[in-house]
N, C-alpha and C positions, 0 to 999 in steps of 0.2 A: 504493500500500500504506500509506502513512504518511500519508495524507488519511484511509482506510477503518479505521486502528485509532483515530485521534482520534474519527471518527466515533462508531465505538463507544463513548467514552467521555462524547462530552456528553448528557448525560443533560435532557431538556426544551429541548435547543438543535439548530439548525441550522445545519452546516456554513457555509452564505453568509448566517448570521446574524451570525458573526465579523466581526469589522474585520480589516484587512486585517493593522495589527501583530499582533494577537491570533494571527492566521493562521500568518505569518510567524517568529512565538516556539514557538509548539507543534510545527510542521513540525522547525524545527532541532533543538528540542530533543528530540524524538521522534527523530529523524535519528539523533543523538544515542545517545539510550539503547538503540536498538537494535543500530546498526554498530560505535559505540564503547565499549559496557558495560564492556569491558576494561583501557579504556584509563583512564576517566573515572567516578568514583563517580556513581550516579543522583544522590544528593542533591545535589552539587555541580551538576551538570548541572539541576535543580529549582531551586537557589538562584540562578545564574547566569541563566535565564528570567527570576526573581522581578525580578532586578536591571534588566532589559529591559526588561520590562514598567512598572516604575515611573518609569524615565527617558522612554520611548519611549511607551504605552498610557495608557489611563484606570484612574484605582484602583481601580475596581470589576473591575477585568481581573486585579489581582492573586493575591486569589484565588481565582479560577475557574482562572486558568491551574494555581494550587499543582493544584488540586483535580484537574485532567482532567489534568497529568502526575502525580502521584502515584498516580491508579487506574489509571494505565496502568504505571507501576511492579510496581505490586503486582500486575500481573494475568501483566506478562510474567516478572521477574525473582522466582527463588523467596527469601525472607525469608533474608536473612544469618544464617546459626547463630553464638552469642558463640562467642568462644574458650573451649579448654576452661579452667578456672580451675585457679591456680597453686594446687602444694602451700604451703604457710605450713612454714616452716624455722624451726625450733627451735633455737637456740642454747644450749650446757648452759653454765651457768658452771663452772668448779672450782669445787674444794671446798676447794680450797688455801686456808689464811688466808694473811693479809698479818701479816708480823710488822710486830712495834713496833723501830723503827729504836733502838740503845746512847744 
């Protein structure tokens, strides 16, 4: 399942066109987004491959990898709504003066 939705998402590539780390980082990190959504923010989970990938891959793996889990984000998980926005609190001052101290 998690081979067939990557699949889905490389778009002019082929599955055992990958390298093997390339393979290896999308699987997990796919693994990932989908079992552990709950647990673990997608972007965390996206940045944490990035990290993989640059230690471990070729830089040109970088972002392709952003690329094919980000559209798989976007395809499974529905767009985060902001929170609703805070009322703004108004503070009145008195109207009391301040006397002049004797």
């Amino acid at each position: 399942d998690i081979d067939t939705l990557i699949e889905e998402h490389l778009i002019g590539w082929s599955f055992p066109r990958l390298t093997r780390v390339t393979r290896a980082i999308l699987r997990t990190a796919v693994a990932q987004i989908c079992y552990m959504a709950g647990d673990v923010a997608p972007a965390v989970i996206i940045d944490e491959s990035i990290m993989l990938a640059r230690k471990y891959d070729d830089d040109s793996a970088v972002p392709f990898i952003n690329g094919v889990l980000d559209s798989i984000v976007r395809t499974l998980l529905p767009p985060a709504t902001p929170p609703p926005r805070a009322e703004k609190i108004r503070i009145k001052r008195s109207a009391v003066k301040k006397s002049n101290p004797p």
